[in-house]
C-alpha positions as CSV (number, residue, x, y, z in Angstrom):
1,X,-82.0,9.5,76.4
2,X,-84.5,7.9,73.6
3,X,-84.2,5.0,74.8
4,X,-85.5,5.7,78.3
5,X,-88.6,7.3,76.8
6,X,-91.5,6.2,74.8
7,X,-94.5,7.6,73.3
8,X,-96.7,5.6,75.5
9,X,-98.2,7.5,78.9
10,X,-96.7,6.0,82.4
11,X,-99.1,4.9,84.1
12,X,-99.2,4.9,87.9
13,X,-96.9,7.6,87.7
14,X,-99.0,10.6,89.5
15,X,-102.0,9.2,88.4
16,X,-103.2,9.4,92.0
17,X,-103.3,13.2,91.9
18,X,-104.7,13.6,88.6
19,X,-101.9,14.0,86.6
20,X,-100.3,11.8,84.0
21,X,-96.4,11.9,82.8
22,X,-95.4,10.7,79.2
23,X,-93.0,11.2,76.8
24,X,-93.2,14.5,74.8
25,X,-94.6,14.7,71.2
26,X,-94.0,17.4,68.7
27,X,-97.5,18.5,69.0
28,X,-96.3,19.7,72.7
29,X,-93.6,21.7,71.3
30,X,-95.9,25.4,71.7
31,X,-96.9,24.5,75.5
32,X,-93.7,24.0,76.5
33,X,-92.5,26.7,75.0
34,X,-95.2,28.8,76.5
35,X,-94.8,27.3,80.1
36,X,-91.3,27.2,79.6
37,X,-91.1,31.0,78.9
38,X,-93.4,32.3,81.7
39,X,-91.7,30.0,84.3
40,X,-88.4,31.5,83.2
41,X,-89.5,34.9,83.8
42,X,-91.0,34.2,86.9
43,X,-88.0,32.8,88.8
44,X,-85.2,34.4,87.2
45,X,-86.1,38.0,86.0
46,X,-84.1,40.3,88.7
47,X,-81.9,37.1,89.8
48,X,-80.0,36.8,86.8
49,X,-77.7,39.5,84.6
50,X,-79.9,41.9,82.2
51,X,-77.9,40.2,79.3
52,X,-79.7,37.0,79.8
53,X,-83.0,38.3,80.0
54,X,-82.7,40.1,76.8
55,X,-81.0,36.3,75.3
56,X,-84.3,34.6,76.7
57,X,-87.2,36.2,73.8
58,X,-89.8,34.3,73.1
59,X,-88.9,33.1,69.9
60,X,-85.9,31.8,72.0
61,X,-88.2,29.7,73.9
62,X,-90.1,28.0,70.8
63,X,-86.5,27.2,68.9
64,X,-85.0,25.8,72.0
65,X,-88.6,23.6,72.6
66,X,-88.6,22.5,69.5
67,X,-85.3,20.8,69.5
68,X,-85.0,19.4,73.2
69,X,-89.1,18.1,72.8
70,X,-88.1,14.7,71.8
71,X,-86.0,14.4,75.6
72,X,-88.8,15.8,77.5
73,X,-91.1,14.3,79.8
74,X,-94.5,16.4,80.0
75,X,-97.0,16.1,83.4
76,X,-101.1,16.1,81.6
77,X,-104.0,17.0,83.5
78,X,-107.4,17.2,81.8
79,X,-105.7,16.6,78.9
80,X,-103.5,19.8,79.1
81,X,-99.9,20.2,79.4
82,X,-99.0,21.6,82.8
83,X,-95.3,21.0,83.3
84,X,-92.2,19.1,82.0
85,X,-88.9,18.2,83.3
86,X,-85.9,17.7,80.5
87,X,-82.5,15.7,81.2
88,X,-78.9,16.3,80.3
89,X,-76.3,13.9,81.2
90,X,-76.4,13.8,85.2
91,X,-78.4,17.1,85.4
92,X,-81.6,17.9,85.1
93,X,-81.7,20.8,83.0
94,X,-85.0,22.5,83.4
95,X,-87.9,22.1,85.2
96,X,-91.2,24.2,84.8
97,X,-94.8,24.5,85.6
98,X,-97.5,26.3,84.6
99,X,-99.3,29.1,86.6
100,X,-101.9,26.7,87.1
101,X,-100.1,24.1,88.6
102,X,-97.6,25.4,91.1
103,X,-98.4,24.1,94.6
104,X,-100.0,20.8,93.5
105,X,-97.9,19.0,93.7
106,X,-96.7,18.5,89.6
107,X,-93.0,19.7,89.9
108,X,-92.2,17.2,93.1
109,X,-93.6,14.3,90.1
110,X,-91.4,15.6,87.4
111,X,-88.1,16.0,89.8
112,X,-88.9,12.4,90.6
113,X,-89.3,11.4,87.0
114,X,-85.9,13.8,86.3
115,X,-83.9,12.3,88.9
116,X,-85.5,8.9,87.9
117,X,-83.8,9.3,83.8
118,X,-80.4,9.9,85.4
119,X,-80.2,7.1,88.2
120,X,-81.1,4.9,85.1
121,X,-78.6,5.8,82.9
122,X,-75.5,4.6,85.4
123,X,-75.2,7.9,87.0
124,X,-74.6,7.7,91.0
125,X,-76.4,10.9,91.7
126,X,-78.7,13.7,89.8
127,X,-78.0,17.5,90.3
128,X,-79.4,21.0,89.1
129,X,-78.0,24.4,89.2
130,X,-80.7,27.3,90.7
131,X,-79.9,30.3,90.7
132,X,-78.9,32.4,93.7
133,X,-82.2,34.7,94.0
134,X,-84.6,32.1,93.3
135,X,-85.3,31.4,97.0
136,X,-88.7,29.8,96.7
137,X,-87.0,27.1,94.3
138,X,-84.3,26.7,96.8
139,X,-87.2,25.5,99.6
140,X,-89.2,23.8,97.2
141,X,-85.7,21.8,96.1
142,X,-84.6,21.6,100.0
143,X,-88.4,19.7,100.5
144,X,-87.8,17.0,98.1
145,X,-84.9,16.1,100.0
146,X,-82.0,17.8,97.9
147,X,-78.9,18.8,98.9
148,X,-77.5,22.4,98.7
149,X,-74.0,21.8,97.7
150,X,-72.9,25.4,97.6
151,X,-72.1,28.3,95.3
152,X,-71.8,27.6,91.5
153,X,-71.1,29.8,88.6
154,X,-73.0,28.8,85.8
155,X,-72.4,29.5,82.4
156,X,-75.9,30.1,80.7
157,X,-76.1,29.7,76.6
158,X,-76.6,32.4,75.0
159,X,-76.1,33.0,70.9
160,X,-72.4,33.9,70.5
161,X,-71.4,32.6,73.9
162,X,-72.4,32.6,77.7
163,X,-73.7,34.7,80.7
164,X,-72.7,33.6,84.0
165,X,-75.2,33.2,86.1
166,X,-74.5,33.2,90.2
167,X,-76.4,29.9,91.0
168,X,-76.5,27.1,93.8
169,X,-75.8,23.4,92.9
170,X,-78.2,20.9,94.4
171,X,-77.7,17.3,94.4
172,X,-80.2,14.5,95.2
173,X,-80.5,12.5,97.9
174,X,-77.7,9.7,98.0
175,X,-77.7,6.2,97.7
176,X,-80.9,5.7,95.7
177,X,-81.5,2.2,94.0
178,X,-82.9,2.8,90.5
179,X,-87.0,2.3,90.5
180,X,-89.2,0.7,87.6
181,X,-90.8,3.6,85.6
182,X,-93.3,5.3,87.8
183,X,-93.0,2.8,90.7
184,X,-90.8,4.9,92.9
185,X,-92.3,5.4,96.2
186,X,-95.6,5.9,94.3
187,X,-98.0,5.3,97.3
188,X,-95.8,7.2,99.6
189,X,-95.4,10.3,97.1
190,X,-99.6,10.2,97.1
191,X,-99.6,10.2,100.7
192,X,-97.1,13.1,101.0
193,X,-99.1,15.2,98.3
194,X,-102.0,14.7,100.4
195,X,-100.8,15.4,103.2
196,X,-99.2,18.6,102.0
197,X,-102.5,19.9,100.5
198,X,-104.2,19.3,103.7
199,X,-101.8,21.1,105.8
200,X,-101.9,24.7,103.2
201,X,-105.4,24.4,102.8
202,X,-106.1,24.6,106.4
203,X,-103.2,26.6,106.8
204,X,-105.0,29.1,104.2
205,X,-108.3,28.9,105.9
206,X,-107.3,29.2,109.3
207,X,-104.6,32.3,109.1
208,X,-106.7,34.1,106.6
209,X,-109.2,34.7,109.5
210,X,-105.9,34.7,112.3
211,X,-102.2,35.1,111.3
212,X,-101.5,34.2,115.0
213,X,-103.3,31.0,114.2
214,X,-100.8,28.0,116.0
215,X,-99.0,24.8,114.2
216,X,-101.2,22.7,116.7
217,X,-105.0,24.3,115.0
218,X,-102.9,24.1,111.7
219,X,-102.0,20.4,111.9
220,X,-105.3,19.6,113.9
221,X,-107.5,21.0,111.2
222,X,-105.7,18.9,108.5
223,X,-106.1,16.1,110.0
224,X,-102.4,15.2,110.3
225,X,-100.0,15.2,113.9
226,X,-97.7,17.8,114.1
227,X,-94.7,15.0,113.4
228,X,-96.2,14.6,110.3
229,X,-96.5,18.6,109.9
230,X,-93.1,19.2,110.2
231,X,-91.7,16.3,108.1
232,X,-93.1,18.6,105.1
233,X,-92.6,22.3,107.3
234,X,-89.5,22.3,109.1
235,X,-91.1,25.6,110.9
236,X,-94.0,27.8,111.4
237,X,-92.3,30.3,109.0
238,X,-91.4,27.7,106.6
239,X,-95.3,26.4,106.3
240,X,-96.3,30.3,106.6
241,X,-94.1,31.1,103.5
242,X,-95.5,28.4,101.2
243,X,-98.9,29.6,101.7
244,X,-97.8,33.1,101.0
245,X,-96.0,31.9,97.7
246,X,-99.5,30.1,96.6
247,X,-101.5,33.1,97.4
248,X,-99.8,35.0,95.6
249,X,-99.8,33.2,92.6
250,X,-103.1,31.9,92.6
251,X,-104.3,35.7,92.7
252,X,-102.0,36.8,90.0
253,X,-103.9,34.2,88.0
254,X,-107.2,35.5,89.2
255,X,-106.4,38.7,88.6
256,X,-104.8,37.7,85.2
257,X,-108.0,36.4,83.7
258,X,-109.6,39.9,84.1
259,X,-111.0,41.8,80.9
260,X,-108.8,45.2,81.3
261,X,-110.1,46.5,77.6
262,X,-112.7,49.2,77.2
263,X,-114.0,51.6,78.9
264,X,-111.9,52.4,82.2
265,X,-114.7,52.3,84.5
266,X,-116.1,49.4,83.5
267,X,-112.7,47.5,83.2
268,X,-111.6,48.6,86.6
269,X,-115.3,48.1,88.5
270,X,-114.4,44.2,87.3
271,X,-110.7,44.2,88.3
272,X,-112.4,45.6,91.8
273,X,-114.6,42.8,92.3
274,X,-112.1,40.2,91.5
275,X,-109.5,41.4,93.6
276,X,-112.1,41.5,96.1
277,X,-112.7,38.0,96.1
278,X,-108.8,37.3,96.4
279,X,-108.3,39.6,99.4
280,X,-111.8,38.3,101.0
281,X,-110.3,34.8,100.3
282,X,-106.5,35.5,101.8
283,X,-107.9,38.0,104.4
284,X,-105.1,38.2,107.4
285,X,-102.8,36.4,105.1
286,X,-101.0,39.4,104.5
287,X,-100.9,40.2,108.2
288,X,-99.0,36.7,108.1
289,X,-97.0,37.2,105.6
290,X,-95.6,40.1,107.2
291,X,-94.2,38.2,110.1
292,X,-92.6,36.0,108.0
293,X,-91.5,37.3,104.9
294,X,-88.3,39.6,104.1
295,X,-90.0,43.2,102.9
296,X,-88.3,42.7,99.8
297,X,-90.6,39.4,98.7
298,X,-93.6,41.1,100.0
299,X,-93.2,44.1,97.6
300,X,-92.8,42.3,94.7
301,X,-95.6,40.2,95.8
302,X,-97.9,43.3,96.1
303,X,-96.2,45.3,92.6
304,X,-98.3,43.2,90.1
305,X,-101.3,43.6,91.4
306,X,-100.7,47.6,92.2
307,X,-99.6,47.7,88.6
308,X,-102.6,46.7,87.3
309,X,-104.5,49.4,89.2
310,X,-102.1,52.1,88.5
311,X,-102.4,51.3,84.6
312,X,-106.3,51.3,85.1
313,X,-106.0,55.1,86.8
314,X,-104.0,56.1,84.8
315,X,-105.9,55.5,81.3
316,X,-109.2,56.6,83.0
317,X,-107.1,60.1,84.0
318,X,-106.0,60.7,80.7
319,X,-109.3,60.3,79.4
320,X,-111.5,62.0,82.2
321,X,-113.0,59.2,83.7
322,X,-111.3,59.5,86.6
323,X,-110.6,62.4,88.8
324,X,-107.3,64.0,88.2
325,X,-107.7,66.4,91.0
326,X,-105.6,64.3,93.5
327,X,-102.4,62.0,93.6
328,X,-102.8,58.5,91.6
329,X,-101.2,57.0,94.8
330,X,-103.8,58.2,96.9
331,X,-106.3,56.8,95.0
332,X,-104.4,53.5,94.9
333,X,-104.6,53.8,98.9
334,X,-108.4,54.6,98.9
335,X,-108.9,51.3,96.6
336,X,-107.5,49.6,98.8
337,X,-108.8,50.6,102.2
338,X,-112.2,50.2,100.6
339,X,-111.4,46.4,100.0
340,X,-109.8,45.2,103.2
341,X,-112.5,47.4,105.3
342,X,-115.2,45.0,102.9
343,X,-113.5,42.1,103.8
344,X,-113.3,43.0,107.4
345,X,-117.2,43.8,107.6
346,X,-117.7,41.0,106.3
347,X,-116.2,39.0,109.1
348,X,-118.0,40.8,111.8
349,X,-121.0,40.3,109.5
350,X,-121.8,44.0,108.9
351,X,-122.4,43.2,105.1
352,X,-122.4,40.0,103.6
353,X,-120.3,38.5,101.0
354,X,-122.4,38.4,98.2
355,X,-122.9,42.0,98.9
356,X,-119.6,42.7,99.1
357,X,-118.1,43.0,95.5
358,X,-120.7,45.3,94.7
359,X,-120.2,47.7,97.5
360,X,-116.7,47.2,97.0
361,X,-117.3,48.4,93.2
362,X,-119.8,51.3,93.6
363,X,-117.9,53.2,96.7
364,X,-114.5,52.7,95.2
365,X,-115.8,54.1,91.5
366,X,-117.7,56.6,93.5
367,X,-114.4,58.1,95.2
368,X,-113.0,58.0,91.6
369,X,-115.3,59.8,89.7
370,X,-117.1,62.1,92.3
């Protein structure tokens, strides 16, 4: 495959959304490994056997990095590695993101630039194995045009052998002619990412206020028909699920960032505020969410987050900051009845949102530590 990449950047090739795809280097080695690593966890920790969780350690990651970094094409923005894509034969073999860049369009650029490596190389079509849980790949996969092709059991490395791994086999769309480095549909992919942003964004904003809100307001507030709409949403639910998925990771990453040291008070009072700006943010989102998602994906979408709190409590307990007079799951449910009755106050304009985080802070601590 070295002689299909280059040290050299590709231009054209996503710069229209901001972000540039070039050959690896060895310096990229630790980001990959990094991005690699989370992204595993992400979509395969409770889809996959126990015995290839335990394989995957992060030292794992950096050996594996380190040897496959001269094959792999990296996506830059800001001068930061956000992504890469790596080829093997007719598949392409892995695929990640970071946090920071799911939903913007990056990983539909690097399955181009994947799919791109194989058609060049004489092979008729590309394909990837996902595996069987991973549902939000499987749509994101199914978007780009991909083919489900059923069932496979795939036999994942591992040192001293394999774990099989219950996965589906996608295949790309057929009868693709072979494109110049980053000329593929280039104008049409910057449309479509466009076009897609538009659409979640008012998607967000509109159903974070209604979760009734229609596909007509949707489409009619991004500026785009409701043909167009559906060419990237193939349903209400379908539209309604991606905004869910980016929600949810763009709090976790809010809600990442947080300074949890110190003093429990303290360190809670600031998770408070910044969850507050997340569920002020997503309001009725959940609401949404709710009609559309399997209970299954909407409790693991809710157990980081209630982890986080639960730690908090349970540190400020043990160390008599906080009330240990009552059950840590009641607590939990005060927190956060405090926050989505702030966020609904806010919207009938009892309080404002500047004063909001505050009042969400104070009241909360106050139950806490009365």
């Amino acid at each position: 495959m070295s002689d299909l990449l280059d040290s050299t950047p590709m231009p054209g090739n996503g710069e229209e959304s901001g972000t540039l795809l070039r050959a690896a280097t060895a310096a990229d080695a630790g980001a990959i490994a990094r991005i690699w690593r989370e992204g595993w966890a992400d979509a395969h920790v409770g889809h996959v056997p126990d015995d290839l969780v335990e394989a995957r350690t992060p030292a794992s990651f950096d050996e594996r990095a380190r040897e496959l970094v001269g094959g792999t094409v990296v996506a830059v923005r800001g001068g930061a590695v956000v992504g890469f894509v790596m080829v093997e034969g007719d598949q392409v073999d892995q695929l990640y993101l970071d946090r920071s860049a799911r939903g913007a369009g990056v990983g539909a650029l690097l399955l181009d630039e994947g799919e791109r490596v194989v058609l060049a190389a004489g092979h008729p079509r590309a394909w990837l194995a996902v595996a069987t849980g991973n549902q939000a790949a499987h749509r994101f996969y199914a978007r780009q045009g991909w083919v489900d092709d059923g069932p496979l059991a795939h036999r994942a490395p591992v040192p001293g052998g394999t774990v099989v791994v219950d996965c589906h086999r996608f295949l790309s769309p057929p009868a693709r002619a072979v494109p110049a480095r980053g000329t593929r549909g280039r104008a049409k992919r910057a449309d479509a990412v466009r076009n897609i942003e538009a659409i979640v964004e008012a998607a967000i904003r509109l159903l974070a206020v209604d979760p009734d809100t229609s596909v007509n307001d949707i489409a009619r507030a991004a500026g785009v028909g409701r043909v167009t709409l559906y060419g990237h949403f193939d349903s209400r639910t379908a539209l309604v699920r991606e905004v869910v998925e980016r929600a949810i990771h763009s709090s976790n990453e809010a809600l990442d960032a947080v300074d949890l040291d110190g003093d429990p008070r303290e360190a809670l009072g600031r998770l408070l505020e910044a969850t507050w700006h997340v569920t002020h943010r997503f309001g009725a989102l959940v609401v949404a969410g709710t009609q559309a998602l399997p209970p299954e994906e909407l409790r693991r979408a809710h157990e980081e987050p209630a982890a986080r709190v639960l730690s908090l409590l349970a540190r400020g307990r043990d160390s008599g900051a906080f009330r240990d007079d009552m059950p840590i799951d009641w607590q939990v449910t005060v927190i956060q009845a405090v926050m989505h009755g702030a966020s609904a106050a806010v919207h009938r304009g009892e309080i404002s949102a500047e004063e909001a985080p505050a009042l969400v802070r104070d009241t909360a601590l106050g139950a806490l530590t009365a």
